[in-house]
PDB file of N, CA, C and O in Angstrom:
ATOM      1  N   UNK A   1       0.835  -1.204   0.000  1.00  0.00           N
ATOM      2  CA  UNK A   1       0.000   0.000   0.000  1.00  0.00           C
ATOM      3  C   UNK A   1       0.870   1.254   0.000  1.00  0.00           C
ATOM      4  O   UNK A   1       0.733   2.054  -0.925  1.00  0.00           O
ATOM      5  N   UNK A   2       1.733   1.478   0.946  1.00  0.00           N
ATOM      6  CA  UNK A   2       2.568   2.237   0.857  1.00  0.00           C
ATOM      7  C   UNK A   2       3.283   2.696  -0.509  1.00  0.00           C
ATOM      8  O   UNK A   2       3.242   3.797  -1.059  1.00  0.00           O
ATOM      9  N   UNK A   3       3.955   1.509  -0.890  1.00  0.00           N
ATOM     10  CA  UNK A   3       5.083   1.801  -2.317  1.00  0.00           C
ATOM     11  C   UNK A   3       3.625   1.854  -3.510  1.00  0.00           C
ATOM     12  O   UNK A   3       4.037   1.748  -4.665  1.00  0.00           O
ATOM     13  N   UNK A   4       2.312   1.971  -3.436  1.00  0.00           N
ATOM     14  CA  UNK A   4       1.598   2.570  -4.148  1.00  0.00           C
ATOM     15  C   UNK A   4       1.766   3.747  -3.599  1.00  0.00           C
ATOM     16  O   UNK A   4       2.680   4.355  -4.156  1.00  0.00           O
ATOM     17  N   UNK A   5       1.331   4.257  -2.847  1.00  0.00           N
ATOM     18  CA  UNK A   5       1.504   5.927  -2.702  1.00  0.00           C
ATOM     19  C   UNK A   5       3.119   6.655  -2.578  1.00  0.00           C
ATOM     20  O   UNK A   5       3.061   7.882  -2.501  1.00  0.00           O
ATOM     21  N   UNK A   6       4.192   6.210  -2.556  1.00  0.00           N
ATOM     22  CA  UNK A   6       5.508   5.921  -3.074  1.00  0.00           C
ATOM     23  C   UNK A   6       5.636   6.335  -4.478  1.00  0.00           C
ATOM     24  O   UNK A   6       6.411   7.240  -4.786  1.00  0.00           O
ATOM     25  N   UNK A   7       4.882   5.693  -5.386  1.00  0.00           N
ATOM     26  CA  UNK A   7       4.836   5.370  -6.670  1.00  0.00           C
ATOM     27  C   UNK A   7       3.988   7.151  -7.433  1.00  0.00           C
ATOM     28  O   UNK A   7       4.390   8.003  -8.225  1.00  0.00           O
ATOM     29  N   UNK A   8       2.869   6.984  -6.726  1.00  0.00           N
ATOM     30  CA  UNK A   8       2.209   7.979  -7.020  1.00  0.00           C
ATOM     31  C   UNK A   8       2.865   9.070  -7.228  1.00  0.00           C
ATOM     32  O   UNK A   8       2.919   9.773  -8.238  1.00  0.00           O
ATOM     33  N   UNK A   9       3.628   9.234  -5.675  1.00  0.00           N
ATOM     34  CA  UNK A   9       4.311  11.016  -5.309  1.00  0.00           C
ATOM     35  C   UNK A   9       5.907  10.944  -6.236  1.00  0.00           C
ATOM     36  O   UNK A   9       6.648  11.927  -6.222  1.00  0.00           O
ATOM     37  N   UNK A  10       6.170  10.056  -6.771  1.00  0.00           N
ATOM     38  CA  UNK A  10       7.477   9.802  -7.830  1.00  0.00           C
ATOM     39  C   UNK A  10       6.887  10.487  -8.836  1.00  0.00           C
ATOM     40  O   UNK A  10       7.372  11.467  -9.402  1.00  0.00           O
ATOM     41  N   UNK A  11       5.299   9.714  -9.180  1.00  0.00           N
ATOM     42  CA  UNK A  11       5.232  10.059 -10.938  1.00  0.00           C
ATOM     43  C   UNK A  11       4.582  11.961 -10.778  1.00  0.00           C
ATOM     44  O   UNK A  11       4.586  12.758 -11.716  1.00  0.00           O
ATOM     45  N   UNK A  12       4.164  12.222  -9.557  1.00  0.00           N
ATOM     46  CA  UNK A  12       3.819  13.715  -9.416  1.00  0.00           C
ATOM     47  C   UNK A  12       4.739  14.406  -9.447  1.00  0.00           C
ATOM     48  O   UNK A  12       4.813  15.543  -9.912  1.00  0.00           O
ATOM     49  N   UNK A  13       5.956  13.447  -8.688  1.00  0.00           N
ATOM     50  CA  UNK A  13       7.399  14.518  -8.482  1.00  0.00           C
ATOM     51  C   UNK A  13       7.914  14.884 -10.489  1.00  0.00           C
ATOM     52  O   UNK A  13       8.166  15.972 -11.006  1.00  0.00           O
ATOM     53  N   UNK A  14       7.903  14.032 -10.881  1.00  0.00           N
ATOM     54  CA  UNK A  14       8.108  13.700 -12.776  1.00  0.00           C
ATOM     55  C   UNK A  14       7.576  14.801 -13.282  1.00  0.00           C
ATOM     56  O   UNK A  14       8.082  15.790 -13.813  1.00  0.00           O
ATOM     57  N   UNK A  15       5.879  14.327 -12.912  1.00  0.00           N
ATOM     58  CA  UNK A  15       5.033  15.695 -13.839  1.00  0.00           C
ATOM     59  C   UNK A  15       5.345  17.098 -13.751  1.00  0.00           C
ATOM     60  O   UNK A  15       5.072  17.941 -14.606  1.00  0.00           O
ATOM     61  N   UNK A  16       6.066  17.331 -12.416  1.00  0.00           N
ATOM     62  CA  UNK A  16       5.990  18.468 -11.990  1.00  0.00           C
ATOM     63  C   UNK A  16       7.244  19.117 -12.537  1.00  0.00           C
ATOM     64  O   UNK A  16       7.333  20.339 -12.664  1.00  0.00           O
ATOM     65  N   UNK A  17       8.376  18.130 -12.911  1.00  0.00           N
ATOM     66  CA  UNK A  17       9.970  18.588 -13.513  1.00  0.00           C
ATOM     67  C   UNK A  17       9.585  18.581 -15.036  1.00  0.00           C
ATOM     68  O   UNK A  17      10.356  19.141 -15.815  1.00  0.00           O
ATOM     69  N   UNK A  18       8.240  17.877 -15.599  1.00  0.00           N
ATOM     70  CA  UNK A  18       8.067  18.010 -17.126  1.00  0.00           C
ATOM     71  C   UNK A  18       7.455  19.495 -17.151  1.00  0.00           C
ATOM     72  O   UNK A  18       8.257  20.202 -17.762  1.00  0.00           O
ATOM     73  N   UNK A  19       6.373  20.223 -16.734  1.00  0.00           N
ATOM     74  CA  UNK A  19       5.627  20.480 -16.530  1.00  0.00           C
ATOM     75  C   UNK A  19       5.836  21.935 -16.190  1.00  0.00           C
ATOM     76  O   UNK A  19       4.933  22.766 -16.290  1.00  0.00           O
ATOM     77  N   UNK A  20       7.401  22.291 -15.672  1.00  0.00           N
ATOM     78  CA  UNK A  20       7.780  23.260 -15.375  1.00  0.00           C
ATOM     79  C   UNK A  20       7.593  24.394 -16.362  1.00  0.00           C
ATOM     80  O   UNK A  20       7.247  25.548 -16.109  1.00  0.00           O
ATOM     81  N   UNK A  21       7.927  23.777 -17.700  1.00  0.00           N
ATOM     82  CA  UNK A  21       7.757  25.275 -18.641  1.00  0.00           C
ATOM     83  C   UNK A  21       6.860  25.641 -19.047  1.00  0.00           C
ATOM     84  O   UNK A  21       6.833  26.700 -19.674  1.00  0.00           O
ATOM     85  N   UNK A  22       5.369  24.600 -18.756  1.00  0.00           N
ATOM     86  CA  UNK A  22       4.718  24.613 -18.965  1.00  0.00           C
ATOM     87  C   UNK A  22       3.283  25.394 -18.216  1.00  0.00           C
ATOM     88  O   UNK A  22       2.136  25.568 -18.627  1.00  0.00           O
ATOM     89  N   UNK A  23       3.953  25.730 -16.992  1.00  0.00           N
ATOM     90  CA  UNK A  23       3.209  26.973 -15.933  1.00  0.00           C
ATOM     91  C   UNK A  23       2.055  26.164 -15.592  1.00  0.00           C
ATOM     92  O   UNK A  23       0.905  26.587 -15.469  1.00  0.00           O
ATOM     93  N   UNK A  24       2.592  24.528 -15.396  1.00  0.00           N
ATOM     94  CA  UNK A  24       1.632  24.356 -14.087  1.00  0.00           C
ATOM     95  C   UNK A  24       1.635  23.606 -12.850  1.00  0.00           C
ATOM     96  O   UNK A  24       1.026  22.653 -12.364  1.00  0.00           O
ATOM     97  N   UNK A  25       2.698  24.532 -12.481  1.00  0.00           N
ATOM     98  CA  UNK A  25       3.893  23.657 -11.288  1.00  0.00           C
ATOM     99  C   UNK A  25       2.728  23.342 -10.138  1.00  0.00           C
ATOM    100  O   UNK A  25       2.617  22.298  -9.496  1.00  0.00           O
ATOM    101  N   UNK A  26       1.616  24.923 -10.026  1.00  0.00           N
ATOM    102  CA  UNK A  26       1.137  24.871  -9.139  1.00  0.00           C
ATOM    103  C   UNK A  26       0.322  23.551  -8.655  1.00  0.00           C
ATOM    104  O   UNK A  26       0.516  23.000  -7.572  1.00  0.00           O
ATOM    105  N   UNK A  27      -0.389  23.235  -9.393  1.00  0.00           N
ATOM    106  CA  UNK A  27      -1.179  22.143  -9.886  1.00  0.00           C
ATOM    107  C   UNK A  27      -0.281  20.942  -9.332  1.00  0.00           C
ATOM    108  O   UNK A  27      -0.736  20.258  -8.416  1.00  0.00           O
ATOM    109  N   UNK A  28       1.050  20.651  -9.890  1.00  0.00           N
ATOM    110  CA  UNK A  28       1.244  19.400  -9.510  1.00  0.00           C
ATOM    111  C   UNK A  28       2.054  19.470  -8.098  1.00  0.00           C
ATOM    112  O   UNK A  28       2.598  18.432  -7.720  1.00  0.00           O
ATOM    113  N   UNK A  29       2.140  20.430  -7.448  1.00  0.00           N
ATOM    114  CA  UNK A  29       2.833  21.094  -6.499  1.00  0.00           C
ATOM    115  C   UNK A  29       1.617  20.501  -5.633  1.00  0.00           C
ATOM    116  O   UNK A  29       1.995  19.850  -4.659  1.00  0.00           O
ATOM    117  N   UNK A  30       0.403  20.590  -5.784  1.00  0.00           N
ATOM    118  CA  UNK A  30      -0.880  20.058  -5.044  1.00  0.00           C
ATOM    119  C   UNK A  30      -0.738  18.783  -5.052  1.00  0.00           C
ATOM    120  O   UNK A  30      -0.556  18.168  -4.002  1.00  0.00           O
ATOM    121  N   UNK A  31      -0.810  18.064  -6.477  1.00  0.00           N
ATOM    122  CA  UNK A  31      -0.661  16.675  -6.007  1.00  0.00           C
ATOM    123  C   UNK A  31       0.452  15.910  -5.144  1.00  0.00           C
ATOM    124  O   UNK A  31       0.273  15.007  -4.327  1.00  0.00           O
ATOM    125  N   UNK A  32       1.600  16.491  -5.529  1.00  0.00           N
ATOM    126  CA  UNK A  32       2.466  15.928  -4.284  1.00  0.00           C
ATOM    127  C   UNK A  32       2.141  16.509  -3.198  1.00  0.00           C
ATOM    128  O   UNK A  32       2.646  15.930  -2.236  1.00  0.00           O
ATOM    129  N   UNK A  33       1.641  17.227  -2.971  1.00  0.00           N
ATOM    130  CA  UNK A  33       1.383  17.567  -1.433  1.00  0.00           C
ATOM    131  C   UNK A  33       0.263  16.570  -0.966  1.00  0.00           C
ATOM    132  O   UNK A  33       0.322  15.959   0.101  1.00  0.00           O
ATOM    133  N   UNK A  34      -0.883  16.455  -1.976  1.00  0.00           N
ATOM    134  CA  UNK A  34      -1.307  15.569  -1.682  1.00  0.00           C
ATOM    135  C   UNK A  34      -1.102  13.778  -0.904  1.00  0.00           C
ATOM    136  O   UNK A  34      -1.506  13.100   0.041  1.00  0.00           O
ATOM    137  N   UNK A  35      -0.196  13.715  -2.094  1.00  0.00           N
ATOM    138  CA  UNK A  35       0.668  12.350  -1.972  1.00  0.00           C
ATOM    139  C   UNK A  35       1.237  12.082  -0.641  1.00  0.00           C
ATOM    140  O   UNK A  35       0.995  11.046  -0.021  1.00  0.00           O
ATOM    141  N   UNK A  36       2.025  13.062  -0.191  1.00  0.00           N
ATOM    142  CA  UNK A  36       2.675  13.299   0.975  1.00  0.00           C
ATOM    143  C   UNK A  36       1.451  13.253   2.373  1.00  0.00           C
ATOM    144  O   UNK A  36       1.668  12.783   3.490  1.00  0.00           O
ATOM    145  N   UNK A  37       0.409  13.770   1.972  1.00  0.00           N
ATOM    146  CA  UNK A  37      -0.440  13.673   3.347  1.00  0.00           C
ATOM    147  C   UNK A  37      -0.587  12.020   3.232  1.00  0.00           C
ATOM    148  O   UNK A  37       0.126  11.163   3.754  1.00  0.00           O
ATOM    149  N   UNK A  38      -1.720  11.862   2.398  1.00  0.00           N
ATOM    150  CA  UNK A  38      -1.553  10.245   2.164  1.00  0.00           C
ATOM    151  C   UNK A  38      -0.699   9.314   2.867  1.00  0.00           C
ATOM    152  O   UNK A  38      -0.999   8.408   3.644  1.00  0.00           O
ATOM    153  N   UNK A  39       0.480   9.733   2.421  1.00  0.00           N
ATOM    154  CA  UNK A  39       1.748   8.433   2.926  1.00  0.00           C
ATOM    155  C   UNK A  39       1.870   9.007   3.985  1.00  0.00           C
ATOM    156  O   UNK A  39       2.935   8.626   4.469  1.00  0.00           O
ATOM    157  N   UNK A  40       1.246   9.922   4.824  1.00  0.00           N
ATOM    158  CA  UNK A  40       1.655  10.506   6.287  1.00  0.00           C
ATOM    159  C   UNK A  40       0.371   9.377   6.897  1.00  0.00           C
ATOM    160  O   UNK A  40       0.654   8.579   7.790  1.00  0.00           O
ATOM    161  N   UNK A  41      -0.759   9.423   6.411  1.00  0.00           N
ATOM    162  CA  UNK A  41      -1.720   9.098   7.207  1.00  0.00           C
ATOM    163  C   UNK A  41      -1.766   7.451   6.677  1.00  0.00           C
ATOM    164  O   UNK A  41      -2.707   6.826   7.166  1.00  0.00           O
ATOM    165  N   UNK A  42      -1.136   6.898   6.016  1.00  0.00           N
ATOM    166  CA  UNK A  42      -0.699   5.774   5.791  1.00  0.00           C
ATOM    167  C   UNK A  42      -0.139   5.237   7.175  1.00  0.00           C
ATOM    168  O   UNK A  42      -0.743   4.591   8.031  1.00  0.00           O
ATOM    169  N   UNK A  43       1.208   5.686   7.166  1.00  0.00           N
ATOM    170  CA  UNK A  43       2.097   5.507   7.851  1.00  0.00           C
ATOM    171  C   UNK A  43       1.638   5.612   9.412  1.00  0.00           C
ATOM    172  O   UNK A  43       1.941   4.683  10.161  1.00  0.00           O
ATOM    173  N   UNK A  44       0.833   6.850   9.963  1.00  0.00           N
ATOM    174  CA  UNK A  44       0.100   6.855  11.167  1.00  0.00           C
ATOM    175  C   UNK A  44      -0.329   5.569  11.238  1.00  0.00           C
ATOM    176  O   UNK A  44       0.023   4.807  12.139  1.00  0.00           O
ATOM    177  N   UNK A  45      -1.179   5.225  10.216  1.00  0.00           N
ATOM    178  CA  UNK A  45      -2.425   4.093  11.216  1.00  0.00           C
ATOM    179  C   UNK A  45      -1.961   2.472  10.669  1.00  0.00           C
ATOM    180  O   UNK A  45      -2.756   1.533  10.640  1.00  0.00           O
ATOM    181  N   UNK A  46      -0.527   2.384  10.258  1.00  0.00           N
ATOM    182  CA  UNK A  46      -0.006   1.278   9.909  1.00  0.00           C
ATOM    183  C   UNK A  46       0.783   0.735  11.148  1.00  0.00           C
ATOM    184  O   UNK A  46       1.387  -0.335  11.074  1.00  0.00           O
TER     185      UNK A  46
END
């Protein structure tokens, strides 16, 4: 479960280095943040 949300915040971390010239860091700047709560509240109740 984990190295799925692992996996996730990799391919957000990706989008976000493609994505750069493309002016929409903000956007994927959310999903890894997202990702990151996730694997926080993963990790809590594991």
């Amino acid at each position: 479960m984990v190295d799925v949300v692992i996996g996730e915040f990799m391919d957000a971390a990706a989008e976000t280095i493609a994505s750069m010239r493309e002016g929409s860091v903000l956007i994927n700047t959310a999903r890894i943040n997202t990702a990151r709560n996730v694997s926080r509240v993963l990790e809590e109740n594991a």
